[in-house]
N, C-alpha and C positions, 0 to 999 in steps of 0.2 A: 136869848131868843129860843124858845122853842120851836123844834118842830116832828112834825108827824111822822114818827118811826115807823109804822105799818105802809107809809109809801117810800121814803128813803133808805129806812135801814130793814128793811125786810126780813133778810135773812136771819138780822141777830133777834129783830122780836121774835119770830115765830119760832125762833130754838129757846130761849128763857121763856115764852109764853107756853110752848109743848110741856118745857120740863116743872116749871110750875100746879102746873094742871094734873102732874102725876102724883101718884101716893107717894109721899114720903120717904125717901129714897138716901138721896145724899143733900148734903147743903150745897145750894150753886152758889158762885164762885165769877162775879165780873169784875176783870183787872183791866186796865189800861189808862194812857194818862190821861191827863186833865183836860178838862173841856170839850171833850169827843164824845158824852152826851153820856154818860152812866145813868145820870139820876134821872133823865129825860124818859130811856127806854125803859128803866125798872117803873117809875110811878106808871106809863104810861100801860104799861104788863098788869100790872098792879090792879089798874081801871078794870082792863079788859077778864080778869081770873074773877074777878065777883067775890071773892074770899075774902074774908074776915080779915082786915090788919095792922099793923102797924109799921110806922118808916121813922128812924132817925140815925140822927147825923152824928159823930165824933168830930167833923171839921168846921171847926169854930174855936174862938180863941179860951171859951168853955174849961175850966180843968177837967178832965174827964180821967176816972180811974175804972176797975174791974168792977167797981159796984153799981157801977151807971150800965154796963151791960146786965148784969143779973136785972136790973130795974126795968129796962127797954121788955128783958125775955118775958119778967114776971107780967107785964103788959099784953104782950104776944100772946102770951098764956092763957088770959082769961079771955082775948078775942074766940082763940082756938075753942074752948070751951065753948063758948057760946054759938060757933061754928057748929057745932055736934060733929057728926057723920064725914062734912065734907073738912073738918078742922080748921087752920088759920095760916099766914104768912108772917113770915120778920123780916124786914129789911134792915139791914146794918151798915152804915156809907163809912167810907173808912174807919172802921174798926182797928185797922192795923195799926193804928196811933195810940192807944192803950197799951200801955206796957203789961205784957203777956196774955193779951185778947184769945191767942189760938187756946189756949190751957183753959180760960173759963168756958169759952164757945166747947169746948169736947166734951166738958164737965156735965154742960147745962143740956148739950145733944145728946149726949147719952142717957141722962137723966129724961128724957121726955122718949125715947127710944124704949126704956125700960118699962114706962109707964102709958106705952100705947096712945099718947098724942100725938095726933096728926100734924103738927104746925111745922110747915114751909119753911124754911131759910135763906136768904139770899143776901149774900157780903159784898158789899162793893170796894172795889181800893184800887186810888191813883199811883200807889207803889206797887207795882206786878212783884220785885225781888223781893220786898218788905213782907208783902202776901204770901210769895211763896213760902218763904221760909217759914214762917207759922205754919200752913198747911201742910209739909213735908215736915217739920216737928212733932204737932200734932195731934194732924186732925186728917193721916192719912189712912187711905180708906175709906173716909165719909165727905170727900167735896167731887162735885165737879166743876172745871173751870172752864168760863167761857169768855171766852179775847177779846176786848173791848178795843180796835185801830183806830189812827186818825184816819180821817174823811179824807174818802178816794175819789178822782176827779170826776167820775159818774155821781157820787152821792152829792158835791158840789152842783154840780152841770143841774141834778135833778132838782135840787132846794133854792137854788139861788140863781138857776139861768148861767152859770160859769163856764165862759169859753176855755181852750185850752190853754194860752197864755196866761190870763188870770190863774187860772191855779198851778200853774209850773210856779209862778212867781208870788202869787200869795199862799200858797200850800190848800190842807184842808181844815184850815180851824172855823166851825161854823159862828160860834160866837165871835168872829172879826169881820165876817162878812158884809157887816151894816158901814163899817169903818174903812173898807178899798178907797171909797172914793176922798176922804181925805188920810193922804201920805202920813203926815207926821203924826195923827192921832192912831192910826190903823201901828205905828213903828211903837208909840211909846204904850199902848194894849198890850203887844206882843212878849216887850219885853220889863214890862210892870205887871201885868196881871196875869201873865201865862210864866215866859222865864223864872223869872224874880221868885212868884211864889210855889211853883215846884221846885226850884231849887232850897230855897228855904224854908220851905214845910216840908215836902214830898224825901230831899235828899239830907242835907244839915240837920234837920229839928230830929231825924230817925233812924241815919246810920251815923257810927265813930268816925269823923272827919276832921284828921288832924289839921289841916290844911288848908280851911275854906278855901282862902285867895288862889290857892292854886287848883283844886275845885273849879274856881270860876272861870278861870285862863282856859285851863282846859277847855272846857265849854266853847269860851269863844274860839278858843283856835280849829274844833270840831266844827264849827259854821264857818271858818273862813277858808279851811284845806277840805270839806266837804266834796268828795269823791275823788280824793287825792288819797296815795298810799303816804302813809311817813310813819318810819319807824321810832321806837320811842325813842332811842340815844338822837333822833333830829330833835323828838317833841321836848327833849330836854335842853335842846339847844336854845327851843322857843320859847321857854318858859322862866320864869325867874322864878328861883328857891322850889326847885322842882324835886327836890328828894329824889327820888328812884326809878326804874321801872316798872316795880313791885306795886309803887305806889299810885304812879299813873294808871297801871292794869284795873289796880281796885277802882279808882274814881271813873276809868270811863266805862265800868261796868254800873255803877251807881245810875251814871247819866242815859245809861240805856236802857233801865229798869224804869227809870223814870219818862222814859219814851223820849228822850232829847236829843241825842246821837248815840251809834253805835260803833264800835270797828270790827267789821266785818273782816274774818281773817282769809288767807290766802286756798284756795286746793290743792288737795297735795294727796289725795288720795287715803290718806296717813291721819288720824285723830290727833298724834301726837304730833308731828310734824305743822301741822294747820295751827295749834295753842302756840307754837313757837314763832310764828310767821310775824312779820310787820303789819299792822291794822289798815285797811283802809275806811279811815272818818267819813263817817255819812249822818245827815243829820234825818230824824225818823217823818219830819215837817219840813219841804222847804220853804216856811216863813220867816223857820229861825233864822236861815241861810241870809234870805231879801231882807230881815231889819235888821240887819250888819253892815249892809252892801254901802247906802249911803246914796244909792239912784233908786229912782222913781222905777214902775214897770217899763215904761214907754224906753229910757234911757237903759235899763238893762238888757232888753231886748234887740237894743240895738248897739251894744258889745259884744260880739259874737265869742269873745274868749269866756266871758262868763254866763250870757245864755246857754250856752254850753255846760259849762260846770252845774248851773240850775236846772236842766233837762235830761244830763247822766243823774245829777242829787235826785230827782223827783221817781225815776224810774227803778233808783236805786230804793229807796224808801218806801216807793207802791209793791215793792216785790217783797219787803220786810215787811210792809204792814197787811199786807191782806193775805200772808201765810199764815193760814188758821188753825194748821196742825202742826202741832209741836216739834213732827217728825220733820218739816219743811226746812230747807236749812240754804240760808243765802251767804256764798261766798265771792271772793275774787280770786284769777289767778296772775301771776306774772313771772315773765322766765326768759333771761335770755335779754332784754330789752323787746321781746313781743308781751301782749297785756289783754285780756279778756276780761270786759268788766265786770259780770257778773256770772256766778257757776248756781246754777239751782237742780239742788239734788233731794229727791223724799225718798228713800227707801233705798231702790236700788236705779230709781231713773235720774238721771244727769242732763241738763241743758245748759249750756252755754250759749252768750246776750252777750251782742254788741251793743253800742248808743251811737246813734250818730245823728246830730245835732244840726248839720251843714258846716259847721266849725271845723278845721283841720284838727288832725289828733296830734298831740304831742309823742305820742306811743304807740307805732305800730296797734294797727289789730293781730292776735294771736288766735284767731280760730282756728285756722290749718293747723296750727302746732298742736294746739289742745285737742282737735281731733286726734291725731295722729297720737297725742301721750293716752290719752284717756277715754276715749271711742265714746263719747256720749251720745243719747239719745235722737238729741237733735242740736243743730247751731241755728239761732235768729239773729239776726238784725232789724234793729228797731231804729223807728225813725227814718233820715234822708234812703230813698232806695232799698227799704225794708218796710217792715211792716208799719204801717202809720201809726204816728205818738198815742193818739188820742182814743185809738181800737185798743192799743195794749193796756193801755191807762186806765180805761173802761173794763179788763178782763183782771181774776182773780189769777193769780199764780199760777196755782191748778190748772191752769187753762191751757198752759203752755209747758206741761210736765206729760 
C-alpha cells in the first residue's frame, strides 16, 4: 500500500527532498528495516526533484554481482548527461547485498567527482549494520545517513485513523494495516513476509551465522521476555545449543541492526561498565511481540499482566525508534531491587521514564534512587497519573530531553 509521505512522513521527505536538490555533495544514505516505506519516500522524492533518473533494486532473487552496479551507474550517467547544468540521480535499493558494493560505489564516486558530474546518489538498505560497515570501510567521508524508523503511533493515527490500542498492540507496520481486522491472516503477514524474510535475507543470506536455529530462538525469546531484563547465562538457560555469551552478543546485535529487537544495556554512568551489564530485550515493533502472544487485541488488552508488558514494549521502542541522532542513546537502569525503565541521555542531558500501564509493577519504581545516584535532568512518568500514553507516543524523543 502506498501512501503520501508529504502528509505522513514529512519530516523525512523534506530532509531527502532538501538534500537531493543540493549540488552534489555526499551520497545519501536511507537505512532502516523492512516495510517502513524506503522505496515509497525515495520514488516519491524522486517525482518531486524533477531530475533526470534512474532507480533499481538488488532485492530480488536476481544474481546480482559488482558489474550490475557499474551497469545501473553507466545508466545514471547518461541520464546526468542529458540533465546538463542541473545533472542526474541514482537510486541504489539495497546495494548492500553485493558482495563488496561500498568499494565499487567509492570507485565510481570518485570517478564522476573527478570528472565534474553532477549525478545524485541515493542508497537504500534494510540492513542499517550491513550498511554501515561498507560506509565506515569505504566510503567515509562521502555519505550522509538518514534513519529510516518504524511507524510511530501519530504516523499510524494519521494514515489509517489508529487509536491507541490498536497500535500498542499491532505496532507500526503500515503494509499490515489492511490485515487488523482479520487475526490469523494479519499473524501469518507478520511472521512470513516481515520476520521470516528479514531474517533470512536481511540477517542469514549477509552475515557469518554459525547457528541459524539459535539465531531464531533468540528472536523468539526477544518477543516473549520483551521489556524484561535477563542476563545471558539466563538466555542460555532458555536456549537449547546456545554456545556462549559471546555468541548470543553477536546475534542479538544482528537482530537489532535488522530492526527486530534490541538489548538495551543498563546506566551506569561508565561506557565500560554499561557493555558489561545484562540486556534488557525490547522488540523495535510491538507486532513482533502481539503475533507470539496467541490472543486477539481485545483478549490481550484484557490481561492486564501483559497489556502491561505491550505498553512499557511500545514506549520502549517509540523512544528507540524516533531517536534520530546518533548521539540519542536509550538505556535502562536497575540497582538494589529498585528499576527505572528507561535512561535517555544525548550529550550531556539525562531523563529518566517511568511506564505505568494501571498494572502493578513487579519491581519497585527507582526514581528517587536514580535521582539521588545520577541528578538527571528531569524524571517523567508516563502513563496511569503521568503524562498520557498517547501525548508521549505522539512526541519524538527530543521532546522530552
Amino acid at each position: 500500500m502506498d501512501v503520501v509521505f508529504p502528509e505522513f512522513r514529512r519530516p523525512l521527505f523534506d530532509l531527502l527532498l532538501e538534500r537531493v536538490r543540493q549540488p552534489r555533495v555526499f551520497i545519501q544514505v536511507l537505512a532502516g528495516p523492512r516495510q517502513v516505506g524506503k522505496t515509497t519516500l525515495v520514488r516519491q522524492a524522486l517525482a518531486a526533484t524533477n531530475l533526470p533518473s534512474h532507480y533499481a533494486s538488488a532485492d530480488d532473487p536476481t544474481l546480482r554481482d559488482r558489474a550490475w552496479i557499474e551497469t545501473q551507474w553507466a545508466r545514471a550517467r547518461l541520464r546526468a548527461r542529458d540533465g546538463g547544468s542541473q545533472g542526474g540521480l541514482l537510486v541504489l535499493d539495497e546495494a548492500q547485498k553485493i558482495t563488496s558494493w561500498s568499494e565499487v560505489v567509492k570507485r565510481l564516486w570518485d570517478e564522476d567527482t573527478a570528472a565534474g558530474l553532477a549525478l545524485r546518489v541515493v542508497l537504500l538498505g534494510s540492513a542499517p549494520l550491513l550498511v554501515q560497515r561498507g560506509l565506515t570501510e569505504s566510503l567515509a567521508g562521502r555519505f550522509e545517513l538518514i534513519r529510516v524508523p518504524h511507524w510511530s503511533f501519530a504516523e499510524m493515527r494519521a494514515a489509517f485513523g489508529w487509536d491507541l490500542d490498536r497500535y500498542i498492540y499491532h505496532g507500526g507496520y503500515p503494509g499490515a494495516a489492511a490485515l487488523v481486522s482479520d487475526h490469523e491472516r494479519w499473524v501469518n503477514y507478520i511472521l512470513d513476509s516481515l520476520v521470516e524474510t528479514t531474517i533470512s535475507r536481511d540477517v542469514l543470506l549477509l552475515s557469518r551465522v554459525d547457528k541459524p536455529a539459535l539465531l531464531r530462538q533468540l528472536f523468539r525469546l526477544g518477543c516473549d521476555y520483551s521489556g524484561q531484563i535477563l542476563s545471558y547465562q539466563k538466555m542460555l538457560g532458555e536456549l537449547q545449543d546456545a554456545g556462549n555469551t559471546v555468541t548470543l552478543a553477536h546475534y542479538l546485535e544482528l537482530l537489532a541492526s535488522a530492526g527486530l529487537i534490541t538489548g538495551l544495556q543498563k546506566f551506569a554512568g561508565a561506557r565500560i561498565r554499561q557493555r558489561g551489564s545484562s540486556p534488557k530485550l525490547l522488540v523495535r515493533n510491538t507486532a513482533l511481540m502481539s503475533a507470539f502472544l496467541g490472543l486477539s487485541q481485545p483478549d490481550a488488552r484484557g490481561t492486564p499482566e501483559i497489556w502491561g508488558r505491550l505498553v512499557e514494549s511500545a514506549v520502549g521502542a517509540h523512544l528507540c525508534n524516533s531517536a534520530t541522532s546518533a548521539a540519542t542513546e536509550v538505556f535502562y537502569w536497575r540497582d538494589r531491587g529498585k528499576e527505572v525503565d528507561y535512561v535517555i541521555r544525548s550529550g550531556r542531558s539525562v531523563v529518566a521514564l517511568e511506564v505505568k500501564s494501571g498494572a502493578q509493577r513487579a519491581t519497585p519504581s527507582g526514581l528517587a534512587e536514580f535521582a539521588k545516584a545520577f541528578h538527571p535532568d528531569r524524571t517523567l512518568l508516563v502513563g496511569t497519573d503521568g503524562i498520557p500514553l498517547a501525548n508521549f507516543l505522539s512526541e519524538p524523543v527530543e521532546s522530552w530531553l
